[in-house]
C-alpha positions in Angstrom: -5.6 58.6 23.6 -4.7 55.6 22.3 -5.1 54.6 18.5 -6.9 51.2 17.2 -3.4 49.5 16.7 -2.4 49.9 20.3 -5.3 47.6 21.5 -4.8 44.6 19.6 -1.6 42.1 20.5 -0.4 42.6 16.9 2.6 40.3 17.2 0.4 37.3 18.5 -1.9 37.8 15.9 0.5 37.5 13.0 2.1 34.0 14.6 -1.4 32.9 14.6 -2.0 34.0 10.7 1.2 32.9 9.9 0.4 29.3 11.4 -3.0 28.9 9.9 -1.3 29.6 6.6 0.8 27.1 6.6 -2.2 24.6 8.5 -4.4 25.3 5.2 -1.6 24.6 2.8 -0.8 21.4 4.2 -4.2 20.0 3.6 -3.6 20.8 0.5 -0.4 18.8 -0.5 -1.2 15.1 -0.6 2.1 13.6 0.9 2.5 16.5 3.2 -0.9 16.3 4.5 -0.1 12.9 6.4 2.0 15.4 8.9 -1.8 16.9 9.8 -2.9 13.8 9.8 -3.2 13.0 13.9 -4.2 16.8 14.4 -7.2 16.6 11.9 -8.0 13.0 13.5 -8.4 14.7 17.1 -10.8 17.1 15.3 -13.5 14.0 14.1 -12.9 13.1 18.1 -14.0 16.0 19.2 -16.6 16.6 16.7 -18.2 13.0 17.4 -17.6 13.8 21.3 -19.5 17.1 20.8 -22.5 15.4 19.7 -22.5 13.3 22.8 -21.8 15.8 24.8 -24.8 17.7 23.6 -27.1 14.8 24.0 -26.4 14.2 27.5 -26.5 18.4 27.9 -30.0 18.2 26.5 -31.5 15.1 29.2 -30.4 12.3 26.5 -28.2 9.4 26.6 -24.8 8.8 24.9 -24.1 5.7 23.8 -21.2 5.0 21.7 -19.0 6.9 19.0 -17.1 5.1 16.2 -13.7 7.2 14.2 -12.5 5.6 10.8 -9.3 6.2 9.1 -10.8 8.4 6.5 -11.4 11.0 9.2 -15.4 10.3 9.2 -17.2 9.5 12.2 -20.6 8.7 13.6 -21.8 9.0 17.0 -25.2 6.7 18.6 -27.6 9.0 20.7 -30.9 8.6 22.8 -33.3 11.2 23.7 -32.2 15.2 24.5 -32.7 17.5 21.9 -32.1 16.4 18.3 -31.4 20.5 16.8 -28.4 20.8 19.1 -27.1 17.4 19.4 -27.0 17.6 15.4 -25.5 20.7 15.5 -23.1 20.1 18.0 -20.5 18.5 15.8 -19.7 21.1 13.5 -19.9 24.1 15.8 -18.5 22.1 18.7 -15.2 21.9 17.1 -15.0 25.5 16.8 -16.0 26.3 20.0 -13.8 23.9 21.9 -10.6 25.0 19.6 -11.7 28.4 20.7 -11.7 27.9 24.2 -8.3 26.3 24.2 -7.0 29.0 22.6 -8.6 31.9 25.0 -7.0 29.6 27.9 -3.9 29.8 26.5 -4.0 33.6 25.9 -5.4 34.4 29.4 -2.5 32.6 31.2 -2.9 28.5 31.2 0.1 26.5 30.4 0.4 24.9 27.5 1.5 22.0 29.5 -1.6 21.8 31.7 -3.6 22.3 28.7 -2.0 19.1 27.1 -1.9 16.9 30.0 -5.5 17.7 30.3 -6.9 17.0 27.1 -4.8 13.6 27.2 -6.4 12.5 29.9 -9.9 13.4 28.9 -9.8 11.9 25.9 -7.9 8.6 27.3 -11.1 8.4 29.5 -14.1 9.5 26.8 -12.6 7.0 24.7 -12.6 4.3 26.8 -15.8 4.7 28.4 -17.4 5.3 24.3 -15.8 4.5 21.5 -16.5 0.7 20.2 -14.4 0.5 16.7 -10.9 -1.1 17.3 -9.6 1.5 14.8 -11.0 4.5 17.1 -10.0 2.9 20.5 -6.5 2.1 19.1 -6.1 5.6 17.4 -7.9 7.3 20.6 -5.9 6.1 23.1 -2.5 6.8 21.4 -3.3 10.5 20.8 -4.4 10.7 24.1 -0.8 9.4 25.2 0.6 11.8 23.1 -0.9 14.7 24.7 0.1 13.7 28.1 3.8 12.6 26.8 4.0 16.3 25.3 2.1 17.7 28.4 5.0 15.9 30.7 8.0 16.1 28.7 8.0 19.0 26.3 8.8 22.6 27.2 8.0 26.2 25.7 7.8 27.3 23.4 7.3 23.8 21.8 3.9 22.9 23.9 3.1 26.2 23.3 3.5 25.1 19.4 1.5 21.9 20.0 -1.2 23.4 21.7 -1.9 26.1 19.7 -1.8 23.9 16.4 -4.5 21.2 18.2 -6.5 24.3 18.7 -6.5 25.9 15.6 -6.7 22.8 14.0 -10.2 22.2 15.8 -11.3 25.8 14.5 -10.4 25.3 11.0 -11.6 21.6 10.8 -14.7 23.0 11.8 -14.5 25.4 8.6 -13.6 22.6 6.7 -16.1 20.2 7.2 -18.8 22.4 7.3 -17.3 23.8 3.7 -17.1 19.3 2.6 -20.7 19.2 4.1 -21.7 22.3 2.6 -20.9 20.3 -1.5 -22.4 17.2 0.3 -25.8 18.8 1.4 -26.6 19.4 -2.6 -26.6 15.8 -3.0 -30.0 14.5 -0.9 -28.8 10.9 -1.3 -25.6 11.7 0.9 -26.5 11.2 4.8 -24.9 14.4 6.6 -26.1 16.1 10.2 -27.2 18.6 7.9 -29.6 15.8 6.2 -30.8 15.3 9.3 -31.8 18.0 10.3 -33.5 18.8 6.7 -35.7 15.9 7.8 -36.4 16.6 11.0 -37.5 20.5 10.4 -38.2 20.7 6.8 -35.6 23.4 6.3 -33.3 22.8 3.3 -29.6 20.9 4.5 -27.9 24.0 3.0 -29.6 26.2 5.0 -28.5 24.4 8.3 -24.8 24.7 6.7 -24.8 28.2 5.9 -26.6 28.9 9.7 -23.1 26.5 11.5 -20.9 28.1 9.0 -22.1 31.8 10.8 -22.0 30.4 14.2 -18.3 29.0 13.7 -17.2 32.4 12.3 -19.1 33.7 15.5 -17.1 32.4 17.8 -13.7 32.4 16.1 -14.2 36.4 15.8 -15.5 36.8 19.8 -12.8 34.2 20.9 -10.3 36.9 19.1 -11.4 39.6 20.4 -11.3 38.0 23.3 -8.1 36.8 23.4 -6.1 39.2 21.7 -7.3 42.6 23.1 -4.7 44.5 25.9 -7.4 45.1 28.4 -6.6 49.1 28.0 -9.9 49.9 30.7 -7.2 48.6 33.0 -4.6 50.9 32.4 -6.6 54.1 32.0 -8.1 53.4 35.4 -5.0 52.2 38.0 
């Protein structure tokens, strides 16, 4: 009979603590934070991707995306569904940064992985973002995946992959925490704003609801991804 320890991948776990740590901290430290810098940039990709995404999901149109230097972002929509496409961005980083890391703990290479989400994002990019800042900045992470993807070995795209990942599920934290200050202010335009307009429920509400889903899916893609699948064992 085996005890609770025995089922998690306990070593895994504490690299992946350990990691965050030190991702957290480095926000923190002004100078230092410029290392983070490209990693928390991919996140306002993928969060302004996610909103298209969800618009052309929902039967919309996506039209364009712009990325600025400050890390902000804003995406141009048509039709589909305005409750998900507004609450794609937030919860869509932590989903995605979720999957990548469930891929990577069910077998993927880090190296597929990479040269993947390079190329993706090469092609997104080109086909939607209109800001010479975002297209410039775009197009140079996406060659950086595929460089890494190509060139580097384990257990250093391992490393890579795991901090674009976790990056994505913490930036998703993050933001929602900024937007969480922000929504007090009614004068500051935020996808929670939005939605306040659009449904009548307070913008802190919508926070507090993305907040849950992000902690959600961080807690299933754990479980998830970290579990020894001991059904297999007792039953050969």
């Amino acid at each position: 009979m085996s005890g609770f320890s025995d089922g998690w991948r306990w070593s895994e776990l504490a690299g992946l603590a350990a990691l965050t740590l030190v991702l957290l901290v480095a926000w923190q430290i002004p100078y230092f934070g410029l290392v983070v810098y490209p990693f928390r940039l991919f996140g306002t990709f993928v969060h302004e991707l996610s909103h298209g995404m969800a618009a052309l999901v929902t039967g919309g149109h996506f039209e364009r995306f712009t990325v600025s230097p400050d890390l902000s972002g804003l995406a141009w929509s048509a039709g589909g569904i305005r409750f998900i496409i507004s609450s794609a961005g937030y919860v869509g980083s932590a989903v995605f940064g979720g999957i990548l890391i469930l891929l990577a703990a069910r077998g993927v290479t880090a190296r597929v992985l990479l040269t993947a989400l390079g190329l993706l994002l090469g092609v997104l990019c080109l086909l939607f973002v209109r800001n010479l800042f975002g297209i410039t900045t775009g197009l140079a992470l996406s060659a950086a995946m595929v460089l890494g993807g190509l060139r580097l070995r384990p257990p250093w795209s391992d490393m890579l992959l795991l901090v674009l990942a976790l990056q994505l599920v913490l930036d998703g934290f993050n933001s929602l925490f900024t937007l969480l200050r922000l929504s007090a202010h009614s004068t500051v335009q935020t996808d929670a704003l939005s939605m306040a307009q659009a449904t009548g429920i307070p913008a802190v509400v919508w926070t507090v609801v993305w907040t849950a889903l992000s902690v959600a899916m961080l807690v299933v893609t754990l479980r998830l991804a970290y579990r020894r699948r001991t059904d297999v064992a007792r039953n050969p």
